[in-house]
Wavefront OBJ file of the C-alpha trace (Angstrom):
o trace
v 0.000 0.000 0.000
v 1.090 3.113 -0.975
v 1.751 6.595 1.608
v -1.501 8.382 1.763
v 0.054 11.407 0.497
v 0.163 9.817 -2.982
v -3.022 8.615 -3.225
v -5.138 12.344 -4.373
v -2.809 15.108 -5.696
v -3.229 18.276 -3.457
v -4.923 20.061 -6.910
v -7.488 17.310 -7.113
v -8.471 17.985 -3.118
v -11.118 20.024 -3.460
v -12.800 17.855 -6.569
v -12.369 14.779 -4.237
v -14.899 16.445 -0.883
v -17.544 17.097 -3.295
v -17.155 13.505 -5.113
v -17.428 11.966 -1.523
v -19.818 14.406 -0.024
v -21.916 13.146 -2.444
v -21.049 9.345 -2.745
v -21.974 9.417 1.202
v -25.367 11.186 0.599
v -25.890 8.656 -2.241
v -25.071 5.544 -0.026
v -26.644 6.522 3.023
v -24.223 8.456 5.222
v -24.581 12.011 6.790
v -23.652 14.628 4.500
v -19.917 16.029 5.880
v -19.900 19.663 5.370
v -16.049 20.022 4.953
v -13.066 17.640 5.187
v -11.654 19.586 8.059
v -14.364 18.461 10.586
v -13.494 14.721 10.341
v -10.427 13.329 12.324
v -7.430 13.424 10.612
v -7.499 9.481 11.914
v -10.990 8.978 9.930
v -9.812 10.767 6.438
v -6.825 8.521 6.549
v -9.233 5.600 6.508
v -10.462 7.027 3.162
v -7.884 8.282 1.863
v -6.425 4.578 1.849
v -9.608 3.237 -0.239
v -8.931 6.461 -2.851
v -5.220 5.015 -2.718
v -5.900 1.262 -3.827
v -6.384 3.455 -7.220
v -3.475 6.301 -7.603
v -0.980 3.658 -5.854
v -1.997 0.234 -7.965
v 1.659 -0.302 -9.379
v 2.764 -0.592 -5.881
v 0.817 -3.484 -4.935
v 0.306 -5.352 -7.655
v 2.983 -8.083 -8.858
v 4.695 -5.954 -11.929
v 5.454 -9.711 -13.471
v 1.790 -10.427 -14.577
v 1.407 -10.289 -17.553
v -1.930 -8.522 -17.587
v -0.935 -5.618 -14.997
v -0.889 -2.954 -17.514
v -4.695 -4.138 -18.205
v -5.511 -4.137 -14.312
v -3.614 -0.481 -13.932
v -6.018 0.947 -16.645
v -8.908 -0.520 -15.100
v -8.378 0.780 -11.781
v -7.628 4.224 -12.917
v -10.703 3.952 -15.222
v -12.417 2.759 -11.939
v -11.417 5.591 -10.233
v -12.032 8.138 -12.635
v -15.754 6.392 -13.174
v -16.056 6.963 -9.032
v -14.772 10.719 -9.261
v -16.897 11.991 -12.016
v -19.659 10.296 -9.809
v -20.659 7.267 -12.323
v -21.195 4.780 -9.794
v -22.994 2.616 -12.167
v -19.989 2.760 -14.695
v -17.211 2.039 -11.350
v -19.624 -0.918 -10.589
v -18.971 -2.262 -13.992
v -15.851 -2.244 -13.597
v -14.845 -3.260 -10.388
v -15.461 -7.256 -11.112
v -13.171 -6.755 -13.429
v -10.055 -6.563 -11.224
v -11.545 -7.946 -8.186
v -9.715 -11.039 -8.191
v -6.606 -8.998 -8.337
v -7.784 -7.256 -5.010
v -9.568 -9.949 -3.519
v -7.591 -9.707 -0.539
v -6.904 -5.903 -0.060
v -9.087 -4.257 2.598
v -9.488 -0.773 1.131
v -10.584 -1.942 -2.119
v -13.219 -4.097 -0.382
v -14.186 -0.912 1.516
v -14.489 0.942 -1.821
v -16.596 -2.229 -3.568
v -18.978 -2.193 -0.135
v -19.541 1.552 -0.686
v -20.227 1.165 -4.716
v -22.269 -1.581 -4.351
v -24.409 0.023 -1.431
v -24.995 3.081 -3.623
v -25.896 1.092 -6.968
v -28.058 -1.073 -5.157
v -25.783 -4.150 -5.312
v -26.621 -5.261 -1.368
v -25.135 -8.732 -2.062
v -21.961 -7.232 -2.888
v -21.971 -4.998 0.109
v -22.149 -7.455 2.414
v -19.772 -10.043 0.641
v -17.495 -7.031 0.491
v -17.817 -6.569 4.000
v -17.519 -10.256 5.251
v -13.861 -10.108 3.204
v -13.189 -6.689 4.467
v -13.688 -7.896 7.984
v -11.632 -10.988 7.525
v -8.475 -8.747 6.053
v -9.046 -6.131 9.374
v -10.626 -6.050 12.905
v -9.554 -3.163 14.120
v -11.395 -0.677 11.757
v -14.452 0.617 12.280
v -15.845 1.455 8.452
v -17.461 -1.732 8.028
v -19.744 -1.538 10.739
v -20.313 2.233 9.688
v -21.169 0.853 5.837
v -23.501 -2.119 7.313
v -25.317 0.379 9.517
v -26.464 2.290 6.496
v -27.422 -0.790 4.299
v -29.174 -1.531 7.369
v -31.259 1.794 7.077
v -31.323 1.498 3.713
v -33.130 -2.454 4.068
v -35.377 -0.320 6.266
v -34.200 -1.997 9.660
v -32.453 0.796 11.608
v -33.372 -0.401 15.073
v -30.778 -3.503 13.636
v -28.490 -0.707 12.509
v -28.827 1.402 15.839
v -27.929 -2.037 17.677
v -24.608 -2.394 15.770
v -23.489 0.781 15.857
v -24.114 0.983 20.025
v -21.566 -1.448 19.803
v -19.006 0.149 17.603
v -19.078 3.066 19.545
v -18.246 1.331 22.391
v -15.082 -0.166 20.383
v -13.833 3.019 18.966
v -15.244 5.931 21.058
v -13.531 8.896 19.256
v -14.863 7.608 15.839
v -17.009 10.653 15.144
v -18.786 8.724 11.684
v -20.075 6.050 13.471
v -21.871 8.531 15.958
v -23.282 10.480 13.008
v -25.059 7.088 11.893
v -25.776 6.130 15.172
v -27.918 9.595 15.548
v -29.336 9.076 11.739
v -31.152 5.738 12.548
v -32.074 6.550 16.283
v -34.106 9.591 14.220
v -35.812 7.455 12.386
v -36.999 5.005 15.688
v -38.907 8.111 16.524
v -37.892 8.678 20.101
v -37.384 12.850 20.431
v -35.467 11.740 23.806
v -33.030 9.323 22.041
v -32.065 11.529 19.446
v -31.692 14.410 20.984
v -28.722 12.745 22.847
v -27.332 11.036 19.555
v -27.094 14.022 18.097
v -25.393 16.135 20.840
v -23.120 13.230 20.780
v -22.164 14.302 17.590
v -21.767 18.000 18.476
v -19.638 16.779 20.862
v -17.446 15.682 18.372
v -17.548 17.532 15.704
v -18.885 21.408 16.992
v -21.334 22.866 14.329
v -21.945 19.911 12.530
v -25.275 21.041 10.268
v -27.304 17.470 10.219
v -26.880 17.799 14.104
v -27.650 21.266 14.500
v -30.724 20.952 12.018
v -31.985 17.938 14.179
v -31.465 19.930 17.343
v -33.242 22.774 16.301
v -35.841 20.845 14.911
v -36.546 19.190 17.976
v -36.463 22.196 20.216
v -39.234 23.447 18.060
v -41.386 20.374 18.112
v -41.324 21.200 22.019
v -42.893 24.324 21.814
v -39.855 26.622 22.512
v -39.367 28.807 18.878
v -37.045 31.159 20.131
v -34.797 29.027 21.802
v -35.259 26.340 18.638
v -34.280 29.441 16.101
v -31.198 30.276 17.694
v -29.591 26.623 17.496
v -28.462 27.810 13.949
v -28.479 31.051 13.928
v -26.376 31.217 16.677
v -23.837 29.230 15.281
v -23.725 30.867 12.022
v -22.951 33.952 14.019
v -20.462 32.988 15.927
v -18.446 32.109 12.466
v -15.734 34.683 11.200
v -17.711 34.178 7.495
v -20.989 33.025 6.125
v -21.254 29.339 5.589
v -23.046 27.657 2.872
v -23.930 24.635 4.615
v -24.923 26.094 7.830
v -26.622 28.682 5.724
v -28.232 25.383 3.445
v -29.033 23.960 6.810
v -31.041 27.164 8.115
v -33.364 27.022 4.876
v -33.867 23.477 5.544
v -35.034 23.980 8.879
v -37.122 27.372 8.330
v -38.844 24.838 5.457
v -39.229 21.980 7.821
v -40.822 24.556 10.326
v -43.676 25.606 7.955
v -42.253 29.050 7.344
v -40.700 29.133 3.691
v -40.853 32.357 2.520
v -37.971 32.600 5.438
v -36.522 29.739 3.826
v -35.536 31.249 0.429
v -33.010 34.267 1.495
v -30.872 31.349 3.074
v -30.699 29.271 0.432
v -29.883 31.529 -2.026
v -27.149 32.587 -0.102
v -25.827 29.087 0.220
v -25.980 29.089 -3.507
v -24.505 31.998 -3.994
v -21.637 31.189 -1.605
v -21.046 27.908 -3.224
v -22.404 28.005 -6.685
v -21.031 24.669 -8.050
v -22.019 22.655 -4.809
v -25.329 20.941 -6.372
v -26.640 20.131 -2.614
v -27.049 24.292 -2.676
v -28.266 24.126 -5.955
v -31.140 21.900 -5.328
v -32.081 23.272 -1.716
v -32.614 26.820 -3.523
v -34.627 25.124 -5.754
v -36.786 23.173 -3.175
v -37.187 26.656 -0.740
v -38.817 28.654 -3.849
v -41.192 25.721 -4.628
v -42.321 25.414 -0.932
v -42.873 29.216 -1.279
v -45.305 28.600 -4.405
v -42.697 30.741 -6.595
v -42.949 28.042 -9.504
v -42.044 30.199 -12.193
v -38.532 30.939 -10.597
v -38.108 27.952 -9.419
v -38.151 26.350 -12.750
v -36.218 29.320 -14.230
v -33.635 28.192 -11.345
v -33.563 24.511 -12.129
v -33.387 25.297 -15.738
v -30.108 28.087 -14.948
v -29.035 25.345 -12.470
v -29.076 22.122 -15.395
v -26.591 24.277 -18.466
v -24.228 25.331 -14.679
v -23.736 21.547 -13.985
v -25.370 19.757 -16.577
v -23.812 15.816 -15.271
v -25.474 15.995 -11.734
v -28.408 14.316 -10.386
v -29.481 17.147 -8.017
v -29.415 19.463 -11.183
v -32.005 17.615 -12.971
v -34.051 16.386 -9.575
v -34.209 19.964 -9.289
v -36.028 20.730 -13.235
v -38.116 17.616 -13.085
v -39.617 18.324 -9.714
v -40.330 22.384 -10.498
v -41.695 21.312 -13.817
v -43.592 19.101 -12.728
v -44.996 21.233 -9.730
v -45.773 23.818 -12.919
v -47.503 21.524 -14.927
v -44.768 21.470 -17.692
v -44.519 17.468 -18.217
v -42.973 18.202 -21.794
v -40.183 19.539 -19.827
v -40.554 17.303 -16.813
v -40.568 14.016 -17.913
v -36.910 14.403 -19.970
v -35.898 16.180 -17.034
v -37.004 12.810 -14.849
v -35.495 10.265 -17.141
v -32.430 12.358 -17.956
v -32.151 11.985 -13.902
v -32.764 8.506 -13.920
v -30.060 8.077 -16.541
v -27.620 9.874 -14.164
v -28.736 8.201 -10.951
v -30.402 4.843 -10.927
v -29.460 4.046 -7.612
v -31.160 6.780 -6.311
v -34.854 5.939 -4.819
v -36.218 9.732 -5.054
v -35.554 9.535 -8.851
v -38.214 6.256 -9.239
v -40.160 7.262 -6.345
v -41.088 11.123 -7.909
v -41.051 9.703 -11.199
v -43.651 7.163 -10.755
v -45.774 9.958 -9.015
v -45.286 12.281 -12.130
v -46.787 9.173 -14.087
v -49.722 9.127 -11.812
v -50.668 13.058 -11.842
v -50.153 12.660 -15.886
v -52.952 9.608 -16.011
v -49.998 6.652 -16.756
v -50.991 4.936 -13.571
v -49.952 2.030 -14.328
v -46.743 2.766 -15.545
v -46.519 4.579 -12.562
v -47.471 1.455 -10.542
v -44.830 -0.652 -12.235
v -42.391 1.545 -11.561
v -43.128 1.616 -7.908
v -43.343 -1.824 -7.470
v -40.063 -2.167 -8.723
v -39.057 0.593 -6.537
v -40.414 -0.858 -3.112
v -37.964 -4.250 -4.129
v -35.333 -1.878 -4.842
v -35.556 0.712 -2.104
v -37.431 -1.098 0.841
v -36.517 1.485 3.241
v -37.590 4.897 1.642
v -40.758 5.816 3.019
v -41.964 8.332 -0.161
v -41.434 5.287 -2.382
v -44.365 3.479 -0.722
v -45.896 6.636 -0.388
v -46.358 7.259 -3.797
v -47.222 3.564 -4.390
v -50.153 3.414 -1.940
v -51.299 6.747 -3.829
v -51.204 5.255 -7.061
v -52.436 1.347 -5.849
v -55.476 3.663 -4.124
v -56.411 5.155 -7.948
v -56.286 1.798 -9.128
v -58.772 0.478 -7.241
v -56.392 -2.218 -4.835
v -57.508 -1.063 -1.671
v -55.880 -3.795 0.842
v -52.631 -3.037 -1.467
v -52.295 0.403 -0.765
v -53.418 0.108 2.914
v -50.420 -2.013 3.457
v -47.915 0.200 1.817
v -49.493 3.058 3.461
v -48.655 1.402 6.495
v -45.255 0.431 5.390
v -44.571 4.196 4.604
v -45.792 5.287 7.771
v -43.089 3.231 9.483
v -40.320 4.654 7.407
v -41.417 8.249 6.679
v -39.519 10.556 8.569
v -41.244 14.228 10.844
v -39.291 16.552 8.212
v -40.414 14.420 5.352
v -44.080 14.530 6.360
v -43.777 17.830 6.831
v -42.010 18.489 4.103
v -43.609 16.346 0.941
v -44.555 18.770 -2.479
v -47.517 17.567 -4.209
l 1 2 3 4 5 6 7 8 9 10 11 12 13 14 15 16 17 18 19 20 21 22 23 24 25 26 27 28 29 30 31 32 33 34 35 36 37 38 39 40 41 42 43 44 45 46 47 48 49 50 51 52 53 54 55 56 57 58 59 60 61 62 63 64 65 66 67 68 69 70 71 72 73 74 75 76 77 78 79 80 81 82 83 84 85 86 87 88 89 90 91 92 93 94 95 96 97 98 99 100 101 102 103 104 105 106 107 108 109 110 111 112 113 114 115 116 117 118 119 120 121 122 123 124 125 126 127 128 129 130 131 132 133 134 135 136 137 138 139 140 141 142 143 144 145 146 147 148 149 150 151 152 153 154 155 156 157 158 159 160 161 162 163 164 165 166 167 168 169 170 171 172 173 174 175 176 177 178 179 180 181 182 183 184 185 186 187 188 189 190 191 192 193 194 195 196 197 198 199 200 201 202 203 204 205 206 207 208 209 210 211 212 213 214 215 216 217 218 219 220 221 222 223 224 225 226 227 228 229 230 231 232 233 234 235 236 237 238 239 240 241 242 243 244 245 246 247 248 249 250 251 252 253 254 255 256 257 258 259 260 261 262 263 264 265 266 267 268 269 270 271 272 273 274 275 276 277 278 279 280 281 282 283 284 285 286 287 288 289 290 291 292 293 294 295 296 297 298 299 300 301 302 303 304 305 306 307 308 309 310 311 312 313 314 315 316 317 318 319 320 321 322 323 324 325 326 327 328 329 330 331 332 333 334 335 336 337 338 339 340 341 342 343 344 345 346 347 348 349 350 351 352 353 354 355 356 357 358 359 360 361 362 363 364 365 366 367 368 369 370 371 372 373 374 375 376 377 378 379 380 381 382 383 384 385 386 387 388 389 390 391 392 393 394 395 396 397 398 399 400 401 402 403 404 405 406 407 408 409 410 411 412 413 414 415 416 417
């Protein structure tokens, strides 16, 4: 294995955050606002998978004869994983995984690409062989925890991470996890304590602070609830996008959204090629009913970073809020194109389908999409809606019920129709 220092040339630093800011979001994980809030001890962890690429001539034996072949198809694996083609890096990576069968960070790397695309058995085979190379590294547990959320079992994925915590207490991204699925097991008590946990660790964190506040309002104290973020944002020497990002989420969340919008364009403005900022400035004009800009926005926001799935979430779901399906539906399958893996793109889809009078497309879709997904709580949202038109009453009932289990408060509160 190579020194870490040669595994991401200091010039592609800044290109590398925002590919893994959004590989995490993509396979699970809490967003990390910036790579200086993780331990240095936790970047070196994934720094080392990034390495298995830039340093492949120094672990491979130079005698085979098809090492030149394996070199290009690591680099071509890498480059598939930085331009954020996770379905192209998952086509490649069984092509040199016999080569790397037993090297942990390339396991790590496969359990991450195959929990984003969707691939769970290659997760968790990735993991098994990843756990048999190294015991004394917490990442696995951190990448079973999400599949775990993702299979929809997070009181199985709270469980396991207890544990890891336990094992490696100053491991700050298990503890963000940890707070993710005690959210979604619903007790305000519990995760108010996972997520100061977090705080704890890493001060100003936004996911936490967002939570926090959210909470805080939930019990009836608004002034004290505001301040959570505001406070913090204050108390920086400059404006933040994601704390600023965070604030619009929360002002949304909160049922006030024309206070949502001034945020959010700030965060866009203060980051204008982050497509997280991009797409929340998008979502706070639609929740303020300005469709028109919105769309105008999503349509600015597709030519500024025409290869990202938040660009066209973003023009699919204004154009289809302004009844403009001839520019909605490319918009959704151009999406779908970019980002298969990604259950929002099926989910909204299939509901576009519905409101258009393809209900049955829309229901095959969704079916597919509850297989596919089984822990997002909008998918079987939208397919109770749709098995409801059609007439299958028990049907929908019981994926009501499933959704109702899985749905989030801020994505009740939060759903555009």
């Amino acid at each position: 294995m190579t020194n870490v220092e040669h595994a991401i040339p200091a010039e592609q630093w800044e290109e590398y955050c925002r590919t893994r800011e959004e590989a995490l979001d993509n396979a699970g994980w809490a967003r990390v606002p910036t790579a200086r809030s993780f331990e240095w001890r936790y970047i070196a962890i994934w720094f080392a998978i990034l390495a298995v690429f830039a340093g492949a001539k120094y672990f491979l034996k130079p005698d085979r004869p098809d090492h030149e072949r394996i070199v290009q198809t690591i680099n071509q694996t890498w480059d598939a994983y930085r331009s954020k083609d996770y379905v192209g890096a998952q086509a490649l990576i069984p092509q040199v995984e016999a080569q790397l069968r037993d090297n942990y960070d390339f396991q790590m790397l496969r359990a991450e690409v195959g929990t984003i695309t969707g691939n769970y058995h290659q997760t968790r085979d990735a993991l098994k062989q990843a756990r048999e190379l190294r015991t004394d590294l917490p990442a696995p547990d951190i990448v079973e925890a999400n599949l775990l959320i993702a299979l929809g079992k997070p009181e199985d994925a709270r469980k396991l991470l207890l544990g890891t915590v336990k094992r490696f207490p100053t491991e700050t991204g298990a503890y963000v996890i940890l707070a993710r699925a005690t959210q979604h097991l619903g007790s305000a008590s519990e995760t108010r304590r996972a997520w100061e946990d977090v705080l704890i660790r890493q001060p100003a964190d936004p996911d936490a602070l967002f939570a926090l506040a959210y909470l805080e309002w939930k019990t009836g104290d608004k002034h004290s609830a505001d301040g959570i973020i505001t406070d913090a944002i204050a108390a920086l020497p400059s404006r933040s996008a994601v704390l600023e990002s965070a604030l619009s989420r929360y002002y949304t969340t909160t049922g006030r959204p024309e206070e949502a919008v001034p945020p959010a364009r700030l965060a866009q403005e203060l980051a204008p090629y982050n497509p997280r900022h991009g797409h929340q400035y998008v979502m706070a004009l639609l929740h303020n009913d300005e469709i028109t800009r919105a769309v105008e926005q999503a349509q600015a926001f597709t030519l500024r970073m025409p290869n990202t799935a938040f660009s066209w979430n973003s023009l699919a779901t204004a154009a289809a809020m302004g009844k403009r399906p001839k520019l909605a539906e490319p918009a959704f399958l151009r999406w779908l194109e970019i980002a298969p893996y990604e259950a929002n793109a099926h989910s909204n889809f299939g509901f576009f389908l519905h409101t258009e009078g393809r209900s049955q497309e829309a229901r095959n879709i969704l079916k597919l999409a509850t297989h596919s997904f089984p822990g997002n709580g909008m998918v079987w949202l939208n397919y109770a809606v749709v098995l409801k038109a059609l007439g299958d009453g028990v049907a929908a009932n019981n994926a009501r019920k499933q959704a109702n289990a899985l749905l989030t408060d801020e994505q009740r509160t939060t759903i555009l129709r």
